[in-house]
Each structure stands twice: as structure tokens, then as C-alpha cells.
C-alpha positions in Angstrom: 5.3 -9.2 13.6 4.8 -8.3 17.8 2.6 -5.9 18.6 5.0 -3.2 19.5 6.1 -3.3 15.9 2.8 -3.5 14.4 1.8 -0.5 16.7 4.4 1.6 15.0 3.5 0.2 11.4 0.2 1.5 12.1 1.4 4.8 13.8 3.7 5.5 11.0 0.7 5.1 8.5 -1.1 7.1 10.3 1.1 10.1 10.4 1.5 9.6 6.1 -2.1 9.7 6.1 -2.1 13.1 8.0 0.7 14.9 7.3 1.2 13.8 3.4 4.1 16.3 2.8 6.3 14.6 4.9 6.5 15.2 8.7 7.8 18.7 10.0 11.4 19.6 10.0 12.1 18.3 6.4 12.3 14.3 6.9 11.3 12.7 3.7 7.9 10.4 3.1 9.0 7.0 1.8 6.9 5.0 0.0 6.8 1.5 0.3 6.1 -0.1 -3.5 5.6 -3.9 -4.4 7.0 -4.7 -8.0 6.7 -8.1 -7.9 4.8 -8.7 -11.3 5.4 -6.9 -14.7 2.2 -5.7 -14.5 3.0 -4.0 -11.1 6.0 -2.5 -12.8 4.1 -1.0 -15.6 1.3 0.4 -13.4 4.1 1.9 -11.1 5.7 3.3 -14.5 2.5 4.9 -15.6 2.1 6.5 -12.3 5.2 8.3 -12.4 4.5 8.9 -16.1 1.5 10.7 -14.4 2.7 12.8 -11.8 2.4 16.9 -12.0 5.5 19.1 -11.5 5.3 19.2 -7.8 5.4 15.8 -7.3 8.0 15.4 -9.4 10.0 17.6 -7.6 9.3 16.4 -4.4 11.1 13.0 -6.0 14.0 15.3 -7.1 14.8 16.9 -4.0 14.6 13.7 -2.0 11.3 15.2 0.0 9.7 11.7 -1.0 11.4 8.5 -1.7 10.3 5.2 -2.9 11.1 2.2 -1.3 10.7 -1.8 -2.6 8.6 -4.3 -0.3 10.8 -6.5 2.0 8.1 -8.9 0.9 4.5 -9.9 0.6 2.4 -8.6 3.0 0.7 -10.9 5.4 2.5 -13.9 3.3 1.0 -13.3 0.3 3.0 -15.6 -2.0 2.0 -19.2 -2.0 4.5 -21.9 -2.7 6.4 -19.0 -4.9 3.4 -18.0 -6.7 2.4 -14.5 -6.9 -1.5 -14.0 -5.9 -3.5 -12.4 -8.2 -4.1 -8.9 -7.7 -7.9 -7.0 -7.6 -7.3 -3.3 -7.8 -9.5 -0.9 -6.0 -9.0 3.0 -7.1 -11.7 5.0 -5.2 -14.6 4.3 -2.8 -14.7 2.3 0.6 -12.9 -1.1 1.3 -15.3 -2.9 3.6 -15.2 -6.5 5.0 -17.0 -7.8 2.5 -14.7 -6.8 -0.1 -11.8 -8.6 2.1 -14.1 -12.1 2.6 -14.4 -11.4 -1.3 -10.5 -11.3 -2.1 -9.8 -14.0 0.9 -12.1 -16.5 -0.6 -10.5 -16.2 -4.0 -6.9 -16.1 -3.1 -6.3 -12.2 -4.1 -4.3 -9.3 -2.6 -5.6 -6.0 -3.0 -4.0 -2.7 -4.0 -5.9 0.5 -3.0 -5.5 3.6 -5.1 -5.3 6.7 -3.8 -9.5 7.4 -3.6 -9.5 3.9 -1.6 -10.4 4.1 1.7 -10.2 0.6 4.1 -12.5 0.7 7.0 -11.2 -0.7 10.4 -13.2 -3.7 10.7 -12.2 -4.4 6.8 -8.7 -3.6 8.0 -8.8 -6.5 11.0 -10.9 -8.8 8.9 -7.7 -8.7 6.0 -5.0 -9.5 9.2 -7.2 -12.4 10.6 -7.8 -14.0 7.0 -4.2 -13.0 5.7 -5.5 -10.6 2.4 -2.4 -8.5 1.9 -3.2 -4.9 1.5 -1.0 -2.3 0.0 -2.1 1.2 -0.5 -0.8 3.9 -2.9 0.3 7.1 -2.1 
């Protein structure tokens, strides 16, 4: 990825993070979701399973849109394996959590209390942890 594109990855992420109802003038939020297990399936399942009404209708009307991974993040298949996957729903994501996941091979999905601190956020693109947070 060049910098110009990972400036606007990042730019785009940031604007989800503060404007979660979708940017002004109507354009829909789409979410970026990796089903590449049956266990993500399932958990992406049970989360819709979850939602209250106005989320739901949010999905109806098209305000918010899902969209599948192009692939793993920061090559996170190995020889057509999947990596295993450590969950983290709430709390801070720090750098020794990513040394953690990079030493044992893992990729890590954040839930939607999961925050990942910068230097956690640099340390998982130098050591190749693939990161993928929930909306």
C-alpha cells in the first residue's frame, strides 16, 4: 500500500470514528467485514441477530452497508492458512498486546469498546498483526 493510500485509509477511519452516522449529506457508512472462518460468520450472524431497531433500519434504508474484506489485512494468511483469531471487546489495545498476538501468529478483532493506541497501531504494521475493528 503507498502512503497516499494509506493516508486516506486512515482518514477515512477517522471520519467513521467521528461522525458514526455516516458523513453529512446522506452518504452511507460501509463497513468492511472479514468472513473468512465459520466462526467469523457466526459471530457476524449473532451481531446482526443483536442489533436494536435503529440500526436495523439504518441497514434497510441503505444509511449503512456492509462490505466483505478484499483480503487479509497486512497478509494475514500464511501459506492458505487462516491465523487464529484473539478477540478483544472492550478496554485498550496497547503494544504489548500486539508483541503478544505477533509472537503467536494471531490477528486480532476489536469489538466495539476496543480501543488501539497509536504506538499499538504502528507496532501491528511493522510486525504484520492484522487488525480489524467492529463497528
Amino acid at each position: 500500500m503507498s502512503d497516499l493510500e494509506e493516508l486516506r485509509a486512515l482518514v477515512r477511519e477517522v471520519i467513521r470514528d467521528v461522525l458514526p452516522s455516516g458523513l453529512p449529506g446522506g452518504f452511507p457508512v460501509t463497513e468492511t467485514v472479514n468472513l473468512s472462518t465459520d466462526e467469523d460468520l457466526a459471530t457476524f450472524v449473532k451481531r446482526l441477530l443483536d442489533l436494536d431497531p435503529d440500526e436495523r433500519e439504518e441497514f434497510r434504508s441503505g444509511r449503512k452497508r456492509f462490505r466483505l474484506a478484499a483480503g487479509p489485512v497486512y497478509g494475514a494468511e500464511r501459506a492458505g492458512e487462516s491465523s487464529p483469531v484473539r478477540r478483544i471487546e472492550r478496554g485498550a489495545v496497547t503494544e504489548a498486546v500486539i508483541k503478544a498476538a505477533a509472537r503467536a501468529g494471531e490477528r486480532l478483532v476489536l469489538g466495539r469498546g476496543a480501543v488501539l493506541t497509536p504506538l499499538a497501531r504502528d507496532r501491528a504494521r511493522a510486525s504484520g498483526v492484522p487488525i480489524e475493528k467492529e463497528r
